[in-house]
PDB file of the backbone (N, CA, C, O) and the ligand in Angstrom, with CONECT records:
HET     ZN  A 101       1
ATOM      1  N   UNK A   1     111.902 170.675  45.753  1.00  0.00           N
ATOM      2  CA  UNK A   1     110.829 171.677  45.751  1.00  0.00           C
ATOM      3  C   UNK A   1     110.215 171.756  44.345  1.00  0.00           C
ATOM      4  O   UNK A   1     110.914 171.969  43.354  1.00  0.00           O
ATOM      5  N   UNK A   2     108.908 171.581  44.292  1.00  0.00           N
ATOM      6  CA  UNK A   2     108.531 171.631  42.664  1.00  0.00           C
ATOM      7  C   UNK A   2     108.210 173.247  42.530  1.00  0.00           C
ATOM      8  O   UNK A   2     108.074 174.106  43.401  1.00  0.00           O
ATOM      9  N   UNK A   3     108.143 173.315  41.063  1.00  0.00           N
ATOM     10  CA  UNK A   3     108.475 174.766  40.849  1.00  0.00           C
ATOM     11  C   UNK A   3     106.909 174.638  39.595  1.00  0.00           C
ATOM     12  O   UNK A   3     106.369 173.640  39.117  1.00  0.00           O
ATOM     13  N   UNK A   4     106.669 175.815  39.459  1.00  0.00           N
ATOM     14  CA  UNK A   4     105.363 175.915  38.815  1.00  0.00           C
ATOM     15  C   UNK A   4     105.549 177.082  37.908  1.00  0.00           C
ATOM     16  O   UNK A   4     106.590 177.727  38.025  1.00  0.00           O
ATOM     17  N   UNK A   5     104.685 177.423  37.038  1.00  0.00           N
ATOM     18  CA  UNK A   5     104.839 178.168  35.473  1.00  0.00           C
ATOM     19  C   UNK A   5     103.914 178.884  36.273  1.00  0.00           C
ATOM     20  O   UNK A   5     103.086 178.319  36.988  1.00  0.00           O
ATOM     21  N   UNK A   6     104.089 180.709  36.120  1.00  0.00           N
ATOM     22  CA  UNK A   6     103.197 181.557  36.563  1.00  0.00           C
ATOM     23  C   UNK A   6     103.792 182.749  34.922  1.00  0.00           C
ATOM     24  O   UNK A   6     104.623 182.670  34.017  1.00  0.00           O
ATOM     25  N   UNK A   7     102.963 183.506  35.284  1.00  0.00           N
ATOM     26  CA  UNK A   7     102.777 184.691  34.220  1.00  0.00           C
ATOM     27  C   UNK A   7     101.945 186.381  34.918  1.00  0.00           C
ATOM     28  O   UNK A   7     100.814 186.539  35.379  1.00  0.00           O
ATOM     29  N   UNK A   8     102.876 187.213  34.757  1.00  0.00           N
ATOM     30  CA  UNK A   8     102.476 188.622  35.218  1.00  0.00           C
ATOM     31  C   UNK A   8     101.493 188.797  34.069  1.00  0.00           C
ATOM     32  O   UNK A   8     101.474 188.393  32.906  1.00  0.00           O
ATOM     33  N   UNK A   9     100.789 189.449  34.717  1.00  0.00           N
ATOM     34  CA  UNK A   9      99.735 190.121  34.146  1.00  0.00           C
ATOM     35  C   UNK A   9     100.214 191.587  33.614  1.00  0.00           C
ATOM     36  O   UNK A   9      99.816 191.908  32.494  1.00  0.00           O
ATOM     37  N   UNK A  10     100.971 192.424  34.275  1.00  0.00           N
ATOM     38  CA  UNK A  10     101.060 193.830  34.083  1.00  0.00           C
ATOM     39  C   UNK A  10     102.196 193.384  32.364  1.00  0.00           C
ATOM     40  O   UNK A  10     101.908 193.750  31.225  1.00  0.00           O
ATOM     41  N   UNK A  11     103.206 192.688  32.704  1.00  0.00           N
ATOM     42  CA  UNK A  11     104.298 193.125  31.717  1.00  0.00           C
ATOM     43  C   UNK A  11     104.014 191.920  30.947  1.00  0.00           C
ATOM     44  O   UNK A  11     104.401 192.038  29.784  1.00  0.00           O
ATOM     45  N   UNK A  12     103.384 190.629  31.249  1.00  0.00           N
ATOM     46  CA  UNK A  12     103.346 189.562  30.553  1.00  0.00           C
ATOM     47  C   UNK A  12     104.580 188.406  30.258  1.00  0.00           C
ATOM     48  O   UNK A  12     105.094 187.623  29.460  1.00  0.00           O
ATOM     49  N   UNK A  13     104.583 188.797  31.140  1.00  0.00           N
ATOM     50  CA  UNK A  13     105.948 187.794  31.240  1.00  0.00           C
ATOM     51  C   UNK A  13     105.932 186.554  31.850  1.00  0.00           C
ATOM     52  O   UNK A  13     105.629 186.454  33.039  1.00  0.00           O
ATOM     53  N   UNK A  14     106.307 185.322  30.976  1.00  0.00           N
ATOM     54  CA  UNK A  14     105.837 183.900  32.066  1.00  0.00           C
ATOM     55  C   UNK A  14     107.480 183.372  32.782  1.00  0.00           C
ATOM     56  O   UNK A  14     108.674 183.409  32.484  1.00  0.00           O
ATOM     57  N   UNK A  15     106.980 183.104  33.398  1.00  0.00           N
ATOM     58  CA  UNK A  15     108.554 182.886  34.227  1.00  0.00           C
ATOM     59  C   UNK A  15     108.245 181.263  35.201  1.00  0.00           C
ATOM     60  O   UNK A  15     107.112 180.821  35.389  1.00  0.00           O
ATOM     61  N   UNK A  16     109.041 180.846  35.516  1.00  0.00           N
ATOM     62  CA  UNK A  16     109.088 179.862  36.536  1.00  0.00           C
ATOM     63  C   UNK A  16     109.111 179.913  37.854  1.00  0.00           C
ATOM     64  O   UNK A  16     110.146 180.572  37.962  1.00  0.00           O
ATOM     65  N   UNK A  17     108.681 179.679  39.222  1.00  0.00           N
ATOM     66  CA  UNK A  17     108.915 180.124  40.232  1.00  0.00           C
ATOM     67  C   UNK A  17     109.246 178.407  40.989  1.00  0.00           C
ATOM     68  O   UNK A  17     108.592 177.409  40.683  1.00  0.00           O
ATOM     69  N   UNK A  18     110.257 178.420  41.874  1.00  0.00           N
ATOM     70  CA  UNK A  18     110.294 177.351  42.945  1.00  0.00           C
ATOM     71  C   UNK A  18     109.831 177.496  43.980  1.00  0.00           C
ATOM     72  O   UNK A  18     110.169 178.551  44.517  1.00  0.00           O
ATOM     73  N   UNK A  19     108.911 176.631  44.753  1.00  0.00           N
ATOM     74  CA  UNK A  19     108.617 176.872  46.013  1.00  0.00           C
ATOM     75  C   UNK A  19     107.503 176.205  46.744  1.00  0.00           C
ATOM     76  O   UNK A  19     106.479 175.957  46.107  1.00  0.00           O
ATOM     77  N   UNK A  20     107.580 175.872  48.057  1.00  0.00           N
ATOM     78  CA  UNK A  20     106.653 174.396  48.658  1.00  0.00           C
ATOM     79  C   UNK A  20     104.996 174.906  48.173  1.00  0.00           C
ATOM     80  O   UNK A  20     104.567 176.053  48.054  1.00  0.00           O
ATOM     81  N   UNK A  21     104.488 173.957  48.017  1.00  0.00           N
ATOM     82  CA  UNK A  21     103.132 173.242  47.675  1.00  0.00           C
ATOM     83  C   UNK A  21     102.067 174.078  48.733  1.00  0.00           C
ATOM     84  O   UNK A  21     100.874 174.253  48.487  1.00  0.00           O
ATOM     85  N   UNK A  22     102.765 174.544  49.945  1.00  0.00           N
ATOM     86  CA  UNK A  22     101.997 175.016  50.629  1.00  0.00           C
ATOM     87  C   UNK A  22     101.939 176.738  50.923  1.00  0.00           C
ATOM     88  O   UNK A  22     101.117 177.402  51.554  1.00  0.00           O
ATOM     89  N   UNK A  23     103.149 177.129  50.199  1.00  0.00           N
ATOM     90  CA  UNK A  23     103.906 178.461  50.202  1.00  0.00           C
ATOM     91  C   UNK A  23     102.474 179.414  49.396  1.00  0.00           C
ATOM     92  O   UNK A  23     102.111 179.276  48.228  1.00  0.00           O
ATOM     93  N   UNK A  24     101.948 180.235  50.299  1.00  0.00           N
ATOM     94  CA  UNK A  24     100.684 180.314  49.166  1.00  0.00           C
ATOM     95  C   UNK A  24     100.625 182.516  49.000  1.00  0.00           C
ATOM     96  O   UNK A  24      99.821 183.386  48.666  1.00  0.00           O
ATOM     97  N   UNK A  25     102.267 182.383  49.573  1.00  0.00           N
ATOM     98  CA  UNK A  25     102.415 184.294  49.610  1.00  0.00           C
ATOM     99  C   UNK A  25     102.497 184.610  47.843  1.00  0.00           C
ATOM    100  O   UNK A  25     102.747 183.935  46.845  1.00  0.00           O
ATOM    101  N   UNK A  26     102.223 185.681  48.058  1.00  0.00           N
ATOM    102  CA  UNK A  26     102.239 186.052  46.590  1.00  0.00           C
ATOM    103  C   UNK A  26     103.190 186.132  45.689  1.00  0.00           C
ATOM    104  O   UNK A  26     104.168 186.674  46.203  1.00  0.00           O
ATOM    105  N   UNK A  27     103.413 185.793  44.355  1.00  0.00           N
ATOM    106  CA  UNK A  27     104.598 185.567  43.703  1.00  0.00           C
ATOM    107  C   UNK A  27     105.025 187.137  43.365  1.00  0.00           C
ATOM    108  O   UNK A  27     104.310 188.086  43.684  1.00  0.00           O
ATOM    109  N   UNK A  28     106.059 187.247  42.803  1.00  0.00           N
ATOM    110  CA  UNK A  28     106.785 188.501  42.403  1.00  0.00           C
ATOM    111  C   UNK A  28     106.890 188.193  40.925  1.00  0.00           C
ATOM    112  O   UNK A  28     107.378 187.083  40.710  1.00  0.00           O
ATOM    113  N   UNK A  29     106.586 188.831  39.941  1.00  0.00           N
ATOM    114  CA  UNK A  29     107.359 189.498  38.651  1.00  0.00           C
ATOM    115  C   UNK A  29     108.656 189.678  38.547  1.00  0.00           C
ATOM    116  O   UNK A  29     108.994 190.768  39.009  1.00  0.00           O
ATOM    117  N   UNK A  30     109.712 188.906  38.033  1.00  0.00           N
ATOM    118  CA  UNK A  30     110.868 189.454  37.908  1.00  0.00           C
ATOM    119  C   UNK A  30     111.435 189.931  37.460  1.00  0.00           C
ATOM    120  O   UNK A  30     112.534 190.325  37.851  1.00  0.00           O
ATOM    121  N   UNK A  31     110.734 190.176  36.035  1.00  0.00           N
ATOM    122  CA  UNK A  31     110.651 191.235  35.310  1.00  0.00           C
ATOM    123  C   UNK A  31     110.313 193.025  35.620  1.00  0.00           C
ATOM    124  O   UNK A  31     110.852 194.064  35.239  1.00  0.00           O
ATOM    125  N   UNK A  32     109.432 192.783  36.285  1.00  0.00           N
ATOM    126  CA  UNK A  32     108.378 194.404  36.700  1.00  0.00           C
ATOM    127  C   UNK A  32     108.244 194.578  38.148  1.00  0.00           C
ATOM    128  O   UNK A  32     107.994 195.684  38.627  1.00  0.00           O
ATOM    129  N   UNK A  33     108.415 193.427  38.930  1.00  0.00           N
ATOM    130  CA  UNK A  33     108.067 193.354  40.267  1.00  0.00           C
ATOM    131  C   UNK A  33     106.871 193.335  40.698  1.00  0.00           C
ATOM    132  O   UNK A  33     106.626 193.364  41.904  1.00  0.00           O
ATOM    133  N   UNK A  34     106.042 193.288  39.869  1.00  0.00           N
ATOM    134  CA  UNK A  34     104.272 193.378  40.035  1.00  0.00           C
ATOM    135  C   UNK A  34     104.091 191.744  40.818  1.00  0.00           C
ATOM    136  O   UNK A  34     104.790 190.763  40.566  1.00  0.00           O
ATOM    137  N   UNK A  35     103.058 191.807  41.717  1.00  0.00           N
ATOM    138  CA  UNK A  35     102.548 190.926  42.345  1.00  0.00           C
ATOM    139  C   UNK A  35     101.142 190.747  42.002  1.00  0.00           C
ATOM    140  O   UNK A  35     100.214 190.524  42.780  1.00  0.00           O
ATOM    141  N   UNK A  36     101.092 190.926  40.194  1.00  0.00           N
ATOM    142  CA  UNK A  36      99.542 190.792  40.235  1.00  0.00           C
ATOM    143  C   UNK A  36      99.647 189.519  38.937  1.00  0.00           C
ATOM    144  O   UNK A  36      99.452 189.576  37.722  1.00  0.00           O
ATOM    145  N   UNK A  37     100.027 188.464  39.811  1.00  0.00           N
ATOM    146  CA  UNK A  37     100.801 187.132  38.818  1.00  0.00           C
ATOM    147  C   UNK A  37      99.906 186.295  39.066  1.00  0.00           C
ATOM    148  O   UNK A  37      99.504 186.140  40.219  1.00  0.00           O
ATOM    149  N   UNK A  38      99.520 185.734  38.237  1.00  0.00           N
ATOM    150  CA  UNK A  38      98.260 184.184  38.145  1.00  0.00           C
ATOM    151  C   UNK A  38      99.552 182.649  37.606  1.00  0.00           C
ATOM    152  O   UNK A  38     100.470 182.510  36.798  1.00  0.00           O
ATOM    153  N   UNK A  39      98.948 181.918  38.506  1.00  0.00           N
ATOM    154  CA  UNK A  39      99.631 180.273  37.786  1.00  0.00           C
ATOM    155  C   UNK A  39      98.813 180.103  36.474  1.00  0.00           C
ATOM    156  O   UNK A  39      97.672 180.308  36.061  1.00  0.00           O
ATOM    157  N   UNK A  40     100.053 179.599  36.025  1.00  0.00           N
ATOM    158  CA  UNK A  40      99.514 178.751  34.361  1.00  0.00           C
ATOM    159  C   UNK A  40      99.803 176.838  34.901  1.00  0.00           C
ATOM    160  O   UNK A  40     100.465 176.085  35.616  1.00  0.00           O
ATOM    161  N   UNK A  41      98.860 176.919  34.024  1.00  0.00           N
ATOM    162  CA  UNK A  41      98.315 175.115  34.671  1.00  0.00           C
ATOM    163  C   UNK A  41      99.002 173.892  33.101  1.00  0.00           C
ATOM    164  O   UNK A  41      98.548 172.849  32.631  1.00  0.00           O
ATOM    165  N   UNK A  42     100.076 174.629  32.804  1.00  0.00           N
ATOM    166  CA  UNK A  42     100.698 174.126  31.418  1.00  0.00           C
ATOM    167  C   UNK A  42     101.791 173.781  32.021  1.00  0.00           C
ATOM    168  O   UNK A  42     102.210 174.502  32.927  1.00  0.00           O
ATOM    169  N   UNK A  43     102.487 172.605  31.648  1.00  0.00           N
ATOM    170  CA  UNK A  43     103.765 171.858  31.458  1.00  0.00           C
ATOM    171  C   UNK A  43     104.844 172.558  30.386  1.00  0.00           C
ATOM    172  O   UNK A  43     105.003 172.177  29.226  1.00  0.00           O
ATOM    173  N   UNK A  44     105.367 173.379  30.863  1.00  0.00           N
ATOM    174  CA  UNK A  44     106.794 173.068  29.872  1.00  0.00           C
ATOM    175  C   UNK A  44     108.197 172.028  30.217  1.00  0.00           C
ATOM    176  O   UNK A  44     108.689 171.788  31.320  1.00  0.00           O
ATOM    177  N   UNK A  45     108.527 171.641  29.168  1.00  0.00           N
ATOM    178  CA  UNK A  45     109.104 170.738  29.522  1.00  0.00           C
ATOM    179  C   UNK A  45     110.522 171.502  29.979  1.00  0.00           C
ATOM    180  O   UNK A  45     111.002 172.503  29.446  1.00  0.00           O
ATOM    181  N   UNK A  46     111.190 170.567  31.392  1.00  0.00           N
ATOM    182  CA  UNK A  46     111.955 171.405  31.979  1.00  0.00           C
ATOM    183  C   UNK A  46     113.042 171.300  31.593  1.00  0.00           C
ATOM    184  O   UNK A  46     113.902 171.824  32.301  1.00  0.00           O
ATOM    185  N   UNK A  47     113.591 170.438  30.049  1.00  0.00           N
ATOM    186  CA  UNK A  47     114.931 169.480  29.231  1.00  0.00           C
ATOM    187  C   UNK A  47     115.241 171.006  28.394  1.00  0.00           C
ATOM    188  O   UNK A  47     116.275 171.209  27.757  1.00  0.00           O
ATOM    189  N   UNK A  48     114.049 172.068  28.556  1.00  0.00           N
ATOM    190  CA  UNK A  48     114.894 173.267  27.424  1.00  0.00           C
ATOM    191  C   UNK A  48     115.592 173.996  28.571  1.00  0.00           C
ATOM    192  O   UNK A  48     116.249 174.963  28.186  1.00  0.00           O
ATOM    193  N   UNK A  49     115.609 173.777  29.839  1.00  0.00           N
ATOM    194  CA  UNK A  49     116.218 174.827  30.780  1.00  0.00           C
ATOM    195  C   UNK A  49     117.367 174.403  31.886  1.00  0.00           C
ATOM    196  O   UNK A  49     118.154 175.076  32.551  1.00  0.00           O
ATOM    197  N   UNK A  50     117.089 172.858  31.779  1.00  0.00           N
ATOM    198  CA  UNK A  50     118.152 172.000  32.376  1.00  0.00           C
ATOM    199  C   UNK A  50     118.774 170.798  31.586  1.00  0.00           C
ATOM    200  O   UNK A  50     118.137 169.759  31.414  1.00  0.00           O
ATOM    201  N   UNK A  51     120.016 170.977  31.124  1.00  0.00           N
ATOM    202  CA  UNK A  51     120.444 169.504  30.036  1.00  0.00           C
ATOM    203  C   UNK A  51     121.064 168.759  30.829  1.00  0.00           C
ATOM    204  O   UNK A  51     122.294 168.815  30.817  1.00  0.00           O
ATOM    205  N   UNK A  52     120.479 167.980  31.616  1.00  0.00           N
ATOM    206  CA  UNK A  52     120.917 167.174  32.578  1.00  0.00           C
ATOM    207  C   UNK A  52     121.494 166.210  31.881  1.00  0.00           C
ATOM    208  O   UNK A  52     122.652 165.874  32.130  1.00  0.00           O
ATOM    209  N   UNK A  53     120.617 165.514  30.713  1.00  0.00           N
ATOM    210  CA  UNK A  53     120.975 164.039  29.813  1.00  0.00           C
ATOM    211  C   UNK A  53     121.659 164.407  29.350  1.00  0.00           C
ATOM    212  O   UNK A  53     122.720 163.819  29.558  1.00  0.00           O
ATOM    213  N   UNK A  54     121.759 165.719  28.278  1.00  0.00           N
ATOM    214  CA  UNK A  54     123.068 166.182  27.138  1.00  0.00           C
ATOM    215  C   UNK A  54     123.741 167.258  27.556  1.00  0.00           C
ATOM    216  O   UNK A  54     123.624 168.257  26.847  1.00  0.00           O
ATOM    217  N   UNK A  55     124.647 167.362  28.841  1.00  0.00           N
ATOM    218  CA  UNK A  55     125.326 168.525  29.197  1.00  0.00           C
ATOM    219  C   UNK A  55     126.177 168.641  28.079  1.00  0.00           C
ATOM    220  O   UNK A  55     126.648 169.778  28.128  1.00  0.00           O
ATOM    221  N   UNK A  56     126.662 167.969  26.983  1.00  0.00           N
ATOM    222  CA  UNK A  56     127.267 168.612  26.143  1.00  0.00           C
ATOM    223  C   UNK A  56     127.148 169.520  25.077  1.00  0.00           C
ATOM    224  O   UNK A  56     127.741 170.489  24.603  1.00  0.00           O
ATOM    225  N   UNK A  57     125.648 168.481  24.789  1.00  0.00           N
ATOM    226  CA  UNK A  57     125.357 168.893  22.966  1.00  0.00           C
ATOM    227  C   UNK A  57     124.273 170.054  23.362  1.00  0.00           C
ATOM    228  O   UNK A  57     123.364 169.995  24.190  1.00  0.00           O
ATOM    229  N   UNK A  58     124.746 171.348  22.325  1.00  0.00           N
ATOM    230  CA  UNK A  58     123.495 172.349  22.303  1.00  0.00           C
ATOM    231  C   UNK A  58     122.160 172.019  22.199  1.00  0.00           C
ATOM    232  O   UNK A  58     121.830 171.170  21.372  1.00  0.00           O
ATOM    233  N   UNK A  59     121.172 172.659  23.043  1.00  0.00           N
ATOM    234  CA  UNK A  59     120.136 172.523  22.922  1.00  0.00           C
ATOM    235  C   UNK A  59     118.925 172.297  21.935  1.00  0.00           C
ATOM    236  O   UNK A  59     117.824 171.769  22.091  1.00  0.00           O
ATOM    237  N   UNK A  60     119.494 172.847  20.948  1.00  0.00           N
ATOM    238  CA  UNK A  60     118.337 172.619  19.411  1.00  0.00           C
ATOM    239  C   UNK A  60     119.102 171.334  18.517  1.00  0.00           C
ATOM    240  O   UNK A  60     118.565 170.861  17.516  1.00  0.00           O
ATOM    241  N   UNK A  61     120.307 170.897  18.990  1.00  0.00           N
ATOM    242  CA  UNK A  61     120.722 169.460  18.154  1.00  0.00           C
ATOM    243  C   UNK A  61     119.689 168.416  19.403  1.00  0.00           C
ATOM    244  O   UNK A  61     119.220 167.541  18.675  1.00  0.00           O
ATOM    245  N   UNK A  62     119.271 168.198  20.573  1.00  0.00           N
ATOM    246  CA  UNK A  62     118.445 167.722  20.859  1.00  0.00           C
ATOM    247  C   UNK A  62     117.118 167.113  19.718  1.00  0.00           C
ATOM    248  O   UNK A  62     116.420 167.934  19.124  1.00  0.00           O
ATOM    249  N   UNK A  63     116.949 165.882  19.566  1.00  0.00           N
ATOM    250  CA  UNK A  63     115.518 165.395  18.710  1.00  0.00           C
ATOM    251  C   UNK A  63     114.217 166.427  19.550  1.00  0.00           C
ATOM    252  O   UNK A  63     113.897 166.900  20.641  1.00  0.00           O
ATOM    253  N   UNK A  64     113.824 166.330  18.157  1.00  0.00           N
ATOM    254  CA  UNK A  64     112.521 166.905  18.727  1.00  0.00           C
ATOM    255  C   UNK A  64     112.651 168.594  19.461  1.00  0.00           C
ATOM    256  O   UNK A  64     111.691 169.359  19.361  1.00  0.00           O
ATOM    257  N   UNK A  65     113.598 168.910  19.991  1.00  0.00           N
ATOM    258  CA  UNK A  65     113.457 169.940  21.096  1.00  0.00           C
ATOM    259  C   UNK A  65     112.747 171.455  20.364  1.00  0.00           C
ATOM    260  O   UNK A  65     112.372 172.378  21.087  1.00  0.00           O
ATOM    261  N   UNK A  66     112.672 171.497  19.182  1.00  0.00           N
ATOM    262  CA  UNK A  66     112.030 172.626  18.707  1.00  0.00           C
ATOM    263  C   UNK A  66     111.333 172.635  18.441  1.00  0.00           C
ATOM    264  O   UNK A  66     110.972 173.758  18.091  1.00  0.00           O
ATOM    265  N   UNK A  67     110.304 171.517  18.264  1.00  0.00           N
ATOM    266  CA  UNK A  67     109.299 171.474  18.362  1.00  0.00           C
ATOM    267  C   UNK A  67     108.554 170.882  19.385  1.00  0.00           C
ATOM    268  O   UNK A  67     107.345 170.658  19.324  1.00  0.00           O
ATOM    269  N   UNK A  68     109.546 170.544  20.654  1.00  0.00           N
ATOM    270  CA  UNK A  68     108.391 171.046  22.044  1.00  0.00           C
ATOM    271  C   UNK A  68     109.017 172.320  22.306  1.00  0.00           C
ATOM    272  O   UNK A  68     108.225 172.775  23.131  1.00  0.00           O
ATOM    273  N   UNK A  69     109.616 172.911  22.204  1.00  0.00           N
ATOM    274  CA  UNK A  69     109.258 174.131  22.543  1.00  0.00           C
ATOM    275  C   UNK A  69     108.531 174.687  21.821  1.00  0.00           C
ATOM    276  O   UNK A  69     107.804 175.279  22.619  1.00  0.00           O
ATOM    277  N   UNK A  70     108.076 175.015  20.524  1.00  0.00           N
ATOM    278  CA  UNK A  70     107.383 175.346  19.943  1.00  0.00           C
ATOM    279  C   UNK A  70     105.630 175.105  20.617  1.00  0.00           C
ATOM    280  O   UNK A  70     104.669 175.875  20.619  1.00  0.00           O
ATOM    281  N   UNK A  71     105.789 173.692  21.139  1.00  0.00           N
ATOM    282  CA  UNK A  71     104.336 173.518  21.985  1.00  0.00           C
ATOM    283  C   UNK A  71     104.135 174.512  22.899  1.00  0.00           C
ATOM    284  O   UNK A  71     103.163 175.240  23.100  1.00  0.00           O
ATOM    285  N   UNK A  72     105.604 174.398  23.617  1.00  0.00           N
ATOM    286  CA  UNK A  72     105.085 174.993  24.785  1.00  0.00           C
ATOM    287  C   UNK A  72     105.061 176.361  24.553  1.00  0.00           C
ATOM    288  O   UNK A  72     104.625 176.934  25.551  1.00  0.00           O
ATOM    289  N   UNK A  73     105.293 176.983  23.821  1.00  0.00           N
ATOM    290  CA  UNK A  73     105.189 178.385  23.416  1.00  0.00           C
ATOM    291  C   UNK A  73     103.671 178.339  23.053  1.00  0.00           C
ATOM    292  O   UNK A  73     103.092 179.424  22.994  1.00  0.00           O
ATOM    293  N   UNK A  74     103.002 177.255  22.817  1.00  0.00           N
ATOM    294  CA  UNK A  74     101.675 177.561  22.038  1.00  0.00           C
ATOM    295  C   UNK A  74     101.129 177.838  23.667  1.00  0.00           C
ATOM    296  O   UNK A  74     100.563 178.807  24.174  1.00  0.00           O
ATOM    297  N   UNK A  75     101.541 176.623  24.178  1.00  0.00           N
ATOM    298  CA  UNK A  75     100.710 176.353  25.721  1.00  0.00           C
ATOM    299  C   UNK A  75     100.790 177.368  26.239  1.00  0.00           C
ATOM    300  O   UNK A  75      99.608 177.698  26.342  1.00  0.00           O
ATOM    301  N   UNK A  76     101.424 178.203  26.696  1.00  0.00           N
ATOM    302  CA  UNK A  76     102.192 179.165  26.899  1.00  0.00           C
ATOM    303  C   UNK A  76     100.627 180.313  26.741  1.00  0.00           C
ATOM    304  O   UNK A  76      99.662 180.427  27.496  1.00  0.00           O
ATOM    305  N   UNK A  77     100.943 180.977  25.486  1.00  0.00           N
ATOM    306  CA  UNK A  77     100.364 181.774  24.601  1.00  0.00           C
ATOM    307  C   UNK A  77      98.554 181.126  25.027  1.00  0.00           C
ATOM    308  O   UNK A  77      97.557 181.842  25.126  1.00  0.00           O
ATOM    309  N   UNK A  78      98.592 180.133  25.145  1.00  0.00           N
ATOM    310  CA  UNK A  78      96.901 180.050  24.713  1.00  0.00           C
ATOM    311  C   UNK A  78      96.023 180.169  25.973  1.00  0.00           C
ATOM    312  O   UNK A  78      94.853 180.540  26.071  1.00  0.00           O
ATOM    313  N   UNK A  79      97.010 179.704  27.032  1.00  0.00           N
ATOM    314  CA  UNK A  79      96.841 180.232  28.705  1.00  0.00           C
ATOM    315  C   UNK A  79      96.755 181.519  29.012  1.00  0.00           C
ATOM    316  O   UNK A  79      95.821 182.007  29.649  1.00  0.00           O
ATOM    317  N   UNK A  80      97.649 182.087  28.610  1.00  0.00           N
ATOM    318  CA  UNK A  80      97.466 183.583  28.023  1.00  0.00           C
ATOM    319  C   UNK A  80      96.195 184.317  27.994  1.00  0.00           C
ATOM    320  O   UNK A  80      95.738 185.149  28.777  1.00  0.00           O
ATOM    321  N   UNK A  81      95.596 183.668  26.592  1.00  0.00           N
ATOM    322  CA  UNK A  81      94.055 184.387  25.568  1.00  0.00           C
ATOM    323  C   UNK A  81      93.493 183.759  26.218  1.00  0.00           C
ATOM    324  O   UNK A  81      92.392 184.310  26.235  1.00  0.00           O
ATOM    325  N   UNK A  82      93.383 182.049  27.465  1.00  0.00           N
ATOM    326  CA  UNK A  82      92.454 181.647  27.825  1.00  0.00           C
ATOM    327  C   UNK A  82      92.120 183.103  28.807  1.00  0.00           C
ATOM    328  O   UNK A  82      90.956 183.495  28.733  1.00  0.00           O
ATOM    329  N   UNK A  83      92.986 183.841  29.630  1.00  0.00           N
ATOM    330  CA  UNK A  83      92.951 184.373  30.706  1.00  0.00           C
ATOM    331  C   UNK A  83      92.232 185.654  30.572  1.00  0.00           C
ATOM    332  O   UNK A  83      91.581 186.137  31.499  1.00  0.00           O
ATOM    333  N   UNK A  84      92.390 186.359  29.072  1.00  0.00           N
ATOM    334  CA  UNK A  84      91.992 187.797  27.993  1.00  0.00           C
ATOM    335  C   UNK A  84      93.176 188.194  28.109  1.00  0.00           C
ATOM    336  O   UNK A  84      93.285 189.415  28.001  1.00  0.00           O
ATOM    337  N   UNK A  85      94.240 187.560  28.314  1.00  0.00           N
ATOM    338  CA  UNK A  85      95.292 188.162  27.461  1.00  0.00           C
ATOM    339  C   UNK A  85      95.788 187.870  26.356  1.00  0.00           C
ATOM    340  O   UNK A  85      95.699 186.752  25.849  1.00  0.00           O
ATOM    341  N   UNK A  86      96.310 188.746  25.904  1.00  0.00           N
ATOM    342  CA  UNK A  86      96.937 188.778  24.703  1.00  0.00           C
ATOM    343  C   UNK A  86      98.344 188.954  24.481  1.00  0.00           C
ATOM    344  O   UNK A  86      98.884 190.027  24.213  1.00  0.00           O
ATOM    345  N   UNK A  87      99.059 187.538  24.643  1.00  0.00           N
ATOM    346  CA  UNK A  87     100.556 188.263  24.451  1.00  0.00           C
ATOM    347  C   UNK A  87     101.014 188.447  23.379  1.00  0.00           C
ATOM    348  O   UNK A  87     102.117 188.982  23.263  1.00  0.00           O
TER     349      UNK A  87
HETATM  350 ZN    ZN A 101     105.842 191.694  35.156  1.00  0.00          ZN2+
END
């Protein structure tokens, strides 16, 4: 099931949701419970939330990994101000 990057509007919170391609009911906040949630059309990469390759080694000894997350925090954020928000 692919899972997609959404973000509440009320509390601002971006979260991940799983669920079919065709599933088109409204998402929930899991934070606030608000159903007034828009998709973000940004990639985060899914290696900061699943260490499938390095189940051993902590996550920030990963190459690179702080600074894609750091992207995706931008991506994140700029989807955001694209939308008039401001997180
Ligand atoms: Zn919320």
């Amino acid at each position: 099931m692919p899972s997609y990057d959404f973000a509440c509007k009320s509390c601002r919170k971006a979260f991940e949701v799983r669920r079919r391609m065709s599933d088109e009911s409204p998402v929930t906040c899991p934070k606030c419970a608000s159903e007034d949630t828009i998709q973000l059309f940004v990639t985060v990469p899914t290696m900061f939330t699943r260490k499938i390759d390095h189940p051993d080694s902590p996550l920030d000894d990963l190459p690179g990994a702080e600074k894609m997350r750091k992207q995706a925090d931008v991506a994140i954020h700029r989807a955001l101000k694209d939308m008039g928000m401001n997180p």
